[in-house]
N, C-alpha and C positions, 0 to 999 in steps of 0.2 A: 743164150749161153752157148758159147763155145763148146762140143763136145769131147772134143779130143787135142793131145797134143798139150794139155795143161798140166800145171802140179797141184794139185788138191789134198789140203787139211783137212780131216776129217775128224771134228771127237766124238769121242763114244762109239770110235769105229772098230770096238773088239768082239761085238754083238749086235743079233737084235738087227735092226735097221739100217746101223752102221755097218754092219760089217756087210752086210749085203748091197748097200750102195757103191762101198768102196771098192768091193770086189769086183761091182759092173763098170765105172768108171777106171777101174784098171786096167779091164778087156776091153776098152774102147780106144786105147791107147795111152793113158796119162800116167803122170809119174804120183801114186797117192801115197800120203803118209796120215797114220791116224795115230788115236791118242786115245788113251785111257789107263785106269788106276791097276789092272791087273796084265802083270806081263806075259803071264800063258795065256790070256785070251787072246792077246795083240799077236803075240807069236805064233800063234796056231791061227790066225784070220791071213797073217802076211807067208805061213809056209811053202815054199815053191813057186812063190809068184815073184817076175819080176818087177822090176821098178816102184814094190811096194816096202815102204819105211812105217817103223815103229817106233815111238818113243812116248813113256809112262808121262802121263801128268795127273796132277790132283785139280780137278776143278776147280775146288771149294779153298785153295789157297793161291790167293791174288798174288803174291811174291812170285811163285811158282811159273804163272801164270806168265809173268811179263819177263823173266827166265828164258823161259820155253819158248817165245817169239821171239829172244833173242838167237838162240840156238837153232831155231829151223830156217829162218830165215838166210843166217850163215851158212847152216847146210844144205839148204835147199832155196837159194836165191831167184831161183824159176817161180819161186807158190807165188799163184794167180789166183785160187779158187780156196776159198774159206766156206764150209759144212759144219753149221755149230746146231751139231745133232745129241750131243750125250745129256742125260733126265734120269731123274728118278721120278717113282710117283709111290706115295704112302698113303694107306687108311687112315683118318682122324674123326675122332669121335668128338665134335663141336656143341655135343649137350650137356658136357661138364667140364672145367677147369682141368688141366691135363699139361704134362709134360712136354714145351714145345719145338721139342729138338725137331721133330721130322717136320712140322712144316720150316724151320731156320733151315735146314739143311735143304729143303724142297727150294726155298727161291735163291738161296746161294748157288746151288748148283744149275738150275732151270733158269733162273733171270741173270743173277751177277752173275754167272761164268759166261755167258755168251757175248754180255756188254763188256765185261772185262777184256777175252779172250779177242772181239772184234777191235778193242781200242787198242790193245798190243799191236793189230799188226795192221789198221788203217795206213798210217802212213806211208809202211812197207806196199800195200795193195794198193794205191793210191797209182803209184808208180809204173805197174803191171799192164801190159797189152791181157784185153780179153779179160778184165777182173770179175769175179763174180763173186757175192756172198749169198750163201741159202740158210736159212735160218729155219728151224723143223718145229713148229707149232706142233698143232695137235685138233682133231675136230672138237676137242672139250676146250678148246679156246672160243666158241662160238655157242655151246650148249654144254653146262660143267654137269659133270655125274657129283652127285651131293657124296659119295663117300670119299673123294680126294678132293678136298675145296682146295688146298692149297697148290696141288699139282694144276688144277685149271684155272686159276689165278696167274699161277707161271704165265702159262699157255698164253693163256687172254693178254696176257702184257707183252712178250714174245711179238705175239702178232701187230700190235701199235707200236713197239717201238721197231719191226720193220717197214710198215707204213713210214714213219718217219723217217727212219736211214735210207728208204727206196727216194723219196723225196728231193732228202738230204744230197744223194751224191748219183742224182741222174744227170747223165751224161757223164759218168767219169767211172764206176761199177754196178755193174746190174746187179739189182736184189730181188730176189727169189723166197718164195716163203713157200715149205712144204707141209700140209695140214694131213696128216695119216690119221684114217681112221681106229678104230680097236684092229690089233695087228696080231697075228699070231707070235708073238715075242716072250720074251722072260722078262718083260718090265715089270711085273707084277708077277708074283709067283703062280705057277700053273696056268698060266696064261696061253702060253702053246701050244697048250692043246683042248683050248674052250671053240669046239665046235662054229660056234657062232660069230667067233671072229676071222675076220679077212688070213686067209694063207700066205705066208709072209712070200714066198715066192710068185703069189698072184697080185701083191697089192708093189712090189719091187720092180715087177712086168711093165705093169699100168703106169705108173709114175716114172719109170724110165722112158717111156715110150712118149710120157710127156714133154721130161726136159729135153726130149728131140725135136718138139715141133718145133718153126718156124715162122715169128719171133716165139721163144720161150715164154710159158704165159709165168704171168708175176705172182700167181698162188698154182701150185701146183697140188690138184685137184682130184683124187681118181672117182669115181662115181661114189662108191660107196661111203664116201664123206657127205657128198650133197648135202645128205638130209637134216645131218647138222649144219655146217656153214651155210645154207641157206633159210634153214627153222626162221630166223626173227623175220624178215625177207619178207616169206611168203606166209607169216601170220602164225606161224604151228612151233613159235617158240615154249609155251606152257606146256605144250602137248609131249614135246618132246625131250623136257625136263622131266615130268613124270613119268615117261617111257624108261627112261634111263637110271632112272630113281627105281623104281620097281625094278629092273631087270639086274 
C-alpha cells in the first residue's frame, strides 16, 4: 500500500482508532476525510490540520450511504484509499428471549455499512492509481468473547468477506484487513482505562509501522493479537475461549 500522497476515507474516523489512524496517515502526507455520526467529534479530530475533511454520515442508513459516495467523490475525485473502520460492540444476554435492537444495530453498522459503503464507491476505486481498501476486523473475529456474540459475529464475517473482496479484485486494489486487539478506546464504555488493554498509542505505533512494510502484509497484525488469530492454528482455540470468557 502506497503510503503517501493518497486521499483516504476513513469512517469512524472521529475516535478511537479512527481518529488516530487518520491523524497518522495525515502526517504522512495524504489528503484524509473521515466520517461519522457526531460532528464535534469529527471537528475536533480535523482541528488545525491540513488537508483533513469532515463530513457526518449515518452508517446504519443505506440511502445516506450511497449519497455520501456521491458527494465525496465529486469533492474529493483523488480518494484512492477506502478505511471501513467505524463499530459498535454491545453486551447481550443470550440465556433469555430479549429485545433485539443492539444486535440489528450491531450488524447494520459492523457488516452492512462496510459492504454498503465499499459498493458505493467500487466503481469510483476501481479507476484509481494506487487503490487500496482496509477493512478493521477485530481479534474476536478469530476467538469471540461470549458477552458480545453479535459484535464477533460482525467481526468474523468482516474477515471472510475480505478474503473474498482480496480475491475478487487482485490485481486492480489491494485489500488489507486490520485485526486490533482489546484497544484502549471508548468502544465500550470505560474501556480506556482498563489496565489490561493494549495503549492506543502503542497498538497505532505497531500497526503503522506495519502498513509501511514492503509489500504491505494482507492481515495487519500487531503481536498482541497473535494469540487470538492464531488460537485454532496452533490447537489453543478452547483454551482461549475460556480465557476470555472468565476475563
Amino acid at each position: 500500500m502506497k503510503m503517501t500522497g493518497n486521499t483516504v476515507l476513513i469512517s469512524g474516523g472521529g475516535s478511537g482508532i479512527g481518529r488516530e489512524v487518520a491523524r497518522r496517515f495525515n502526517a504522512l502526507g495524504n489528503t484524509v476525510i473521515i466520517t461519522g455520526r457526531r460532528k464535534e467529534t469529527l471537528e475536533e479530530t480535523i482541528a488545525g490540520r491540513d488537508r483533513m475533511h469532515a463530513i457526518m454520515l449515518d452508517m446504519e442508513d443505506p440511502e445516506a450511504i450511497t449519497a455520501f459516495a456521491k458527494r465525496v467523490t465529486a469533492e474529493h475525485p483523488a480518494l484512492n484509499v477506502l478505511i471501513n473502520n467505524a463499530g459498535i460492540m454491545r453486551r447481550e444476554d443470550l440465556t433469555k428471549s430479549r429485545d433485539l435492537r443492539d444486535a440489528e444495530e450491531t450488524v447494520v453498522t459492523n457488516l452492512l455499512g462496510p459492504i454498503r459503503l465499499t459498493n458505493a464507491l467500487i466503481d469510483h476505486l476501481q479507476g484509481q492509481p494506487n487503490a487500496a481498501i482496509v477493512n478493521v476486523s477485530s481479534g474476536l473475529a478469530f476467538v469471540p468473547l461470549s458477552h458480545t456474540p453479535t459484535y464477533n459475529a460482525t467481526k468474523a464475517a468482516i474477515h471472510s468477506y475480505t478474503v473474498s473482496l482480496r480475491q475478487q479484485l487482485k490485481g486492480s486494489i489491494e485489500v488489507i484487513e486490520l485485526a486490533p486487539p482489546a484497544v484502549q478506546t471508548e468502544l465500550t464504555p470505560g474501556q480506556s482505562t482498563r489496565e489490561e488493554y493494549m495503549p492506543l498509542d502503542a497498538f497505532i505505533d505497531e500497526a503503522m509501522a506495519l502498513f509501511q512494510q514492503r509489500p504491505t502484509p494482507k492481515e495487519i497484525l500487531v503481536d498482541r493479537v497473535g494469540f487470538l488469530r492464531w488460537a485454532e492454528r496452533d490447537g489453543r482455540f478452547d483454551q482461549a475461549v475460556e480465557m476470555l470468557s472468565a476475563h
